[in-house]
C-alpha positions as CSV (number, residue, x, y, z in Angstrom):
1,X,88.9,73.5,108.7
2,X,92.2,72.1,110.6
3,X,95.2,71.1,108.4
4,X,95.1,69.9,105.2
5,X,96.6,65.8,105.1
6,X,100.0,65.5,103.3
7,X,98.0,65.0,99.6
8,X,97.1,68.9,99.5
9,X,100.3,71.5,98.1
10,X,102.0,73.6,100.2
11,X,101.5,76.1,97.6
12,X,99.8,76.5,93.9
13,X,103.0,76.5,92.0
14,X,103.8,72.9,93.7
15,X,100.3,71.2,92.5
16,X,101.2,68.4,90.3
17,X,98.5,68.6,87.5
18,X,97.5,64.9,86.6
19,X,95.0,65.6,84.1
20,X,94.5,67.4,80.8
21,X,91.3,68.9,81.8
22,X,88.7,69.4,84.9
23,X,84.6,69.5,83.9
24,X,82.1,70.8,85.8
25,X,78.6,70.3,85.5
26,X,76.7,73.4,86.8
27,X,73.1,72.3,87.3
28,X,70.1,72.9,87.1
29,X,68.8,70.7,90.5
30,X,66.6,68.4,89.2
31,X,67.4,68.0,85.9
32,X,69.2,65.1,85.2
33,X,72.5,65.4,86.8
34,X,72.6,62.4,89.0
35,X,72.0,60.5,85.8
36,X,74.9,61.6,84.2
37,X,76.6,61.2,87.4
38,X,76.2,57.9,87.4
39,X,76.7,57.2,83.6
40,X,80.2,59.4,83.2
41,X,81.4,57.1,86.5
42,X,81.6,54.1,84.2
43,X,83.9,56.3,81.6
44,X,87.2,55.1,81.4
45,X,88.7,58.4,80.9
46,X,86.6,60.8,82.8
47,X,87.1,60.4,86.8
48,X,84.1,61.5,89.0
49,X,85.1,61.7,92.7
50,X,82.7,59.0,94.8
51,X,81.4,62.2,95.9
52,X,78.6,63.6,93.3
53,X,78.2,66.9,94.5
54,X,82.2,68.5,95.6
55,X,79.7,71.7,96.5
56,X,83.0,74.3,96.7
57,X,83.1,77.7,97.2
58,X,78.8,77.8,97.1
59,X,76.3,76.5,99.1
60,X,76.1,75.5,102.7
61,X,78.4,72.2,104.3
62,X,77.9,70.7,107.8
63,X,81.6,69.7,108.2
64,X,80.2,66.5,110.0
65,X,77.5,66.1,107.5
66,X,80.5,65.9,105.2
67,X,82.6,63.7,106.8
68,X,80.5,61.0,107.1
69,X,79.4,61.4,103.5
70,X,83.5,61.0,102.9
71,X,83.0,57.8,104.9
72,X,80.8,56.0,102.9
73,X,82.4,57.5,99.7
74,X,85.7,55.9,100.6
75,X,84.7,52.3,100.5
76,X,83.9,52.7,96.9
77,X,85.8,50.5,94.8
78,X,87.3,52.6,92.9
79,X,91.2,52.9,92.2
80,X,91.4,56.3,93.7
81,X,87.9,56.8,95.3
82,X,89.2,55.9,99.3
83,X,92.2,59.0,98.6
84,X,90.3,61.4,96.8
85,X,87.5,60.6,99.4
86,X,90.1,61.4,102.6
87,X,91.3,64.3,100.8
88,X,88.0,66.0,100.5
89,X,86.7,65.4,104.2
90,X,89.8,67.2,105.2
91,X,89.4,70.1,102.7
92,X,89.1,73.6,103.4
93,X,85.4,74.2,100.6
94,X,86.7,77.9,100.5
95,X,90.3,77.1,99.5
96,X,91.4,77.9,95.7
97,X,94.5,75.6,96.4
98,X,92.8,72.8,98.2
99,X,90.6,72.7,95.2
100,X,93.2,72.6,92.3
101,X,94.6,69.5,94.3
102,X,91.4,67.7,94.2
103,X,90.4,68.0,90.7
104,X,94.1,67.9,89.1
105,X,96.4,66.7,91.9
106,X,95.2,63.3,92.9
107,X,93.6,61.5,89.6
108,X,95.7,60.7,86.9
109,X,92.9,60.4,84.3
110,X,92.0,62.8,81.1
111,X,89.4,64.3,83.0
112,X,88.3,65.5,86.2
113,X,84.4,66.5,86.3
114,X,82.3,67.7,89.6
115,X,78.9,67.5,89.4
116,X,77.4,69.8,92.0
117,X,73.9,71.4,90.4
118,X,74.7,74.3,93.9
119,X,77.2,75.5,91.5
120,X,74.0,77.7,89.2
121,X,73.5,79.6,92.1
122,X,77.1,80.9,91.9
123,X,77.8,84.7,92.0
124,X,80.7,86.1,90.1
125,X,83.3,86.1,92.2
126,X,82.7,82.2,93.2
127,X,83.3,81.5,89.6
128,X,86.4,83.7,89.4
129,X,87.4,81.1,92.0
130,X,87.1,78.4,89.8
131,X,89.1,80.2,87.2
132,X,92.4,80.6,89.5
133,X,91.8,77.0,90.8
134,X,91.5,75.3,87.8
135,X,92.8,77.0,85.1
136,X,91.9,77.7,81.5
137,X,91.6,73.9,80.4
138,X,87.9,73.7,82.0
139,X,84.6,72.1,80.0
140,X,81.2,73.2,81.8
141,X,77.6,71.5,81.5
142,X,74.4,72.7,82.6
143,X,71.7,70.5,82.5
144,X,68.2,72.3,81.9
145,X,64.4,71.7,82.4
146,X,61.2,73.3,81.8
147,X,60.6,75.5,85.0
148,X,57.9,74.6,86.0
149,X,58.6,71.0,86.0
150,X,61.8,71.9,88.1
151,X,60.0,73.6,90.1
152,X,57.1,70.9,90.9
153,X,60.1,68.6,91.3
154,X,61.9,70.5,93.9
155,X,59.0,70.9,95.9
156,X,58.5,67.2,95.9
157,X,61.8,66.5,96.0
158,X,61.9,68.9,99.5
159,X,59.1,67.6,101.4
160,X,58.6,64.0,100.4
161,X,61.9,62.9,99.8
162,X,64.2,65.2,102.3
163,X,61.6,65.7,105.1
164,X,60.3,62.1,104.3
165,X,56.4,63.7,105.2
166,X,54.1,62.4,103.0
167,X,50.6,64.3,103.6
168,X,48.6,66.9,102.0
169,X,50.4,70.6,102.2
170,X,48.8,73.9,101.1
171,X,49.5,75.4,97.7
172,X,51.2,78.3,99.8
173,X,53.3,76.1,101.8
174,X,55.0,75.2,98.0
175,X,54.7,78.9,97.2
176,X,56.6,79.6,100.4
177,X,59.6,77.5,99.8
178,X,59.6,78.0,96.2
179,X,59.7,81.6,97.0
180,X,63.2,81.8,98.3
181,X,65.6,83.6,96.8
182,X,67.9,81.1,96.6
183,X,65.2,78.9,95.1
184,X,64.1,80.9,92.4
185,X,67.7,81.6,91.2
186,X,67.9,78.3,90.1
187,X,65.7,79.0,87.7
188,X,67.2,81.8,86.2
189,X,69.0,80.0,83.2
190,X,70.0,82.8,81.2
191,X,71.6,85.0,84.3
192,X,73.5,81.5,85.5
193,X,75.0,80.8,81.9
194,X,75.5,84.6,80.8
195,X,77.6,84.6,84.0
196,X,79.7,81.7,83.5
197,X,80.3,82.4,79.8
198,X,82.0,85.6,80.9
199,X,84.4,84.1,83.4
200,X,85.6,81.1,81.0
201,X,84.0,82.0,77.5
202,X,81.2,80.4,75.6
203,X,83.2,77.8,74.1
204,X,83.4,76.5,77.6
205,X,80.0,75.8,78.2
206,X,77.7,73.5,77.0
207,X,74.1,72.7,77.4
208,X,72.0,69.2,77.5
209,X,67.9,69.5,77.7
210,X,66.2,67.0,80.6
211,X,63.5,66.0,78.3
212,X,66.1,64.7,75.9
213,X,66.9,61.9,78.7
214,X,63.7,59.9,78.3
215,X,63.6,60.6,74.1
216,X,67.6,60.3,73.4
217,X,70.0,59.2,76.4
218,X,72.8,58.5,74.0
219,X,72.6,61.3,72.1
220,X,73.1,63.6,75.1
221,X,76.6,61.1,76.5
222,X,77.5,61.5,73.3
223,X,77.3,65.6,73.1
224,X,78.9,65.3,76.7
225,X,81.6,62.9,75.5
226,X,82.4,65.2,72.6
227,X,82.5,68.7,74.4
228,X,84.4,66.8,77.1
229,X,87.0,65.6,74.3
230,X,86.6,62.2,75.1
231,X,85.5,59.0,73.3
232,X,82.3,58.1,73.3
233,X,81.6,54.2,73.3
234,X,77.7,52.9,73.5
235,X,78.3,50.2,75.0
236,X,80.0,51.6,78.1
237,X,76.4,52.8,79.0
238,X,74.2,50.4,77.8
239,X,73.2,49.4,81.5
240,X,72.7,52.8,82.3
241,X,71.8,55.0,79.8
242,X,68.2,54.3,80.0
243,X,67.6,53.7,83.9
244,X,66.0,56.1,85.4
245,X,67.0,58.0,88.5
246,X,65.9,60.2,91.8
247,X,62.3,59.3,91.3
248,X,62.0,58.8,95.2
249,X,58.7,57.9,94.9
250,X,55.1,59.2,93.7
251,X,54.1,62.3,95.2
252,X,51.9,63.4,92.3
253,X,48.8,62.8,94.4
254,X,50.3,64.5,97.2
255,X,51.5,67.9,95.3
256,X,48.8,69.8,95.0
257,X,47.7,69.8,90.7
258,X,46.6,73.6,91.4
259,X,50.5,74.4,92.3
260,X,51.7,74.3,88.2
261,X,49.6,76.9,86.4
262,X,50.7,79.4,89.2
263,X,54.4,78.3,88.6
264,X,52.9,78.8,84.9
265,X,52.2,82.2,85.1
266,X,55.3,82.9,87.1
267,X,57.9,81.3,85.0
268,X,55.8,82.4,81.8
269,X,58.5,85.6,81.0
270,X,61.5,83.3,81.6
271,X,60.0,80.6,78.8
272,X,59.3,83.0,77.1
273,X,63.3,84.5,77.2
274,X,64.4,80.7,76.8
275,X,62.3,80.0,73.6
276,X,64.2,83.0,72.4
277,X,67.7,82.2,72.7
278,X,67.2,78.4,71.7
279,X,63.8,78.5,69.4
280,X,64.0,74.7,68.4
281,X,64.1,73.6,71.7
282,X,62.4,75.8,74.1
283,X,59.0,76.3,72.1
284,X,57.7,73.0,73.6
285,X,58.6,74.6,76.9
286,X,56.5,77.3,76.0
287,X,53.4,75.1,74.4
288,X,53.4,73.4,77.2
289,X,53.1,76.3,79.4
290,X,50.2,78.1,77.9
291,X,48.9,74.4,77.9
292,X,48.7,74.4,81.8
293,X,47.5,78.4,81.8
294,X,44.6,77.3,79.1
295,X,43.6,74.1,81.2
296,X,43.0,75.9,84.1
297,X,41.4,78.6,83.0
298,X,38.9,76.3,81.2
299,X,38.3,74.7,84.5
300,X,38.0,78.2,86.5
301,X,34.9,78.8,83.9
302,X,33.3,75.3,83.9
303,X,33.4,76.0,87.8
304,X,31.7,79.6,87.5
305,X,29.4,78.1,85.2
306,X,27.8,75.2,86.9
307,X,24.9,75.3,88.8
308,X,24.8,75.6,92.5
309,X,24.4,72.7,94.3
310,X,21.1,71.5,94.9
311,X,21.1,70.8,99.1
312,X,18.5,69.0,101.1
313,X,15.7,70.8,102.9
């Protein structure tokens, strides 16, 4: 997209590197990453562009969508914010080189970390990009959440929040979006982190559970911090830690309740795989799954046994 401004190299070999290491946290959408977002901003040693979501190599961009988006960015106060801003408007999103510049050529700081959740939907050889850009001194995060939740989350996330239409949809309308392919990848956990681990190794990648926000928020800064290889100081989040964020509102009147034990039943075999690799932690996922699937069936046979309405003559 055009030329590059003066910050970006003329060539790899001529990238300055700035930092020790570059971070990226690869998802899952709606699990907790803008929280983290806004708690790792107030590191000191961990420098998170003004820009959550970098969103290279994968996903879609609307250049102007983008630029204004740098716009706003840049006024942040921030020491290096307005430049690192300025250099990703002008960007080319598909560029290996362009990319190495922003996360290790601008921001002298121990760590560089993007946070764009677009990145679980990545295919092999958009993390192979990563690789040449960045190198081998590269941490990775995933953020997971009980399917179903995500999925209920999404959906209000996509027509309350983005489409800003508050009114009754169908259960198929949900169905329907939640349907996509692109959708449903986001859900597929294992697939997303089997396929990073190969590119950069599983020592690289680490993984944080949602419902450990609410229960634990220090604990999981802390984990961060550590795999990171950074210090981890309380009170550096004490204003944060325990705000929550993207709640945009109650739609849970709006979302239909008969939309979760058919996400139920559908994400039943990927629970199912989760409580396997991670037993301590995924079992609740799974509880809480047959939960939904016993509750409604119970209400499908109260319904077939009550008594027909008695109606005027």
């Amino acid at each position: 997209m055009g030329e590059s401004i003066s910050v970006f190299a003329q060539s790899s070999s001529s990238t300055r590197i700035l930092n020790d290491l570059t971070a990226l946290c690869i998802g899952a959408p709606r699990s907790g990453t803008t929280w983290l977002y806004r708690n790792l901003r107030r590191h000191p040693d961990i420098f998170l562009p003004p820009v959550k979501e970098v969103r290279q190599f994968v996903g879609k961009a609307n250049p102007q969508v983008r630029t204004r988006i740098a716009e706003t960015a840049a006024r942040d106060p921030g020491e290096y914010d307005a430049l690192w801003a300025k250099a990703w408007a002008a960007a080319d999103r598909h560029s290996e080189d362009d990319y190495r510049v922003l996360m290790r050529g601008i921001v002298p700081s121990p760590v560089t970390m993007d946070i764009s959740p677009v990145y679980c939907i990545a295919k092999r050889g958009q993390i192979a990009k990563f690789k040449r850009a960045l190198g081998e001194r590269v941490r990775i995060v995933m953020m997971l959440r009980n399917p179903i939740d995500r999925d209920f989350s999404h959906a209000k996330q996509h027509f309350h929040m983005v489409e800003e239409a508050f009114e009754a949809r169908s259960v198929e309308t949900y169905l329907q979006y939640l349907d996509q392919p692109s959708i449903r990848r986001r859900n597929n956990y294992p697939e997303t982190l089997d396929l990073w681990s190969e590119v950069f190794g599983p020592d690289a990648i680490h993984v944080e559970f949602y419902e450990d926000i609410a229960s634990d928020p220090f604990g999981v800064l802390e984990r961060v911090a550590g795999h990171l290889g950074v210090a981890f100081d309380r009170a550096v989040f004490v204003e944060t830690a325990s705000r929550r964020v993207g709640a945009g509102g109650d739609a849970s009147g709006i979302v239909p309740a008969e939309l979760k034990p058919l996400l139920a039943e559908r994400h039943r075999p990927l629970i199912e795989a989760m409580a396997r690799r991670w037993p301590q932690r995924c079992r609740r996922w799974l509880d809480d799954c047959d939960a939904v699937m016993s509750r409604d069936r119970a209400g499908t046979q109260a319904a077939r046994a009550a008594p027909p309405a008695v109606t005027g003559s």
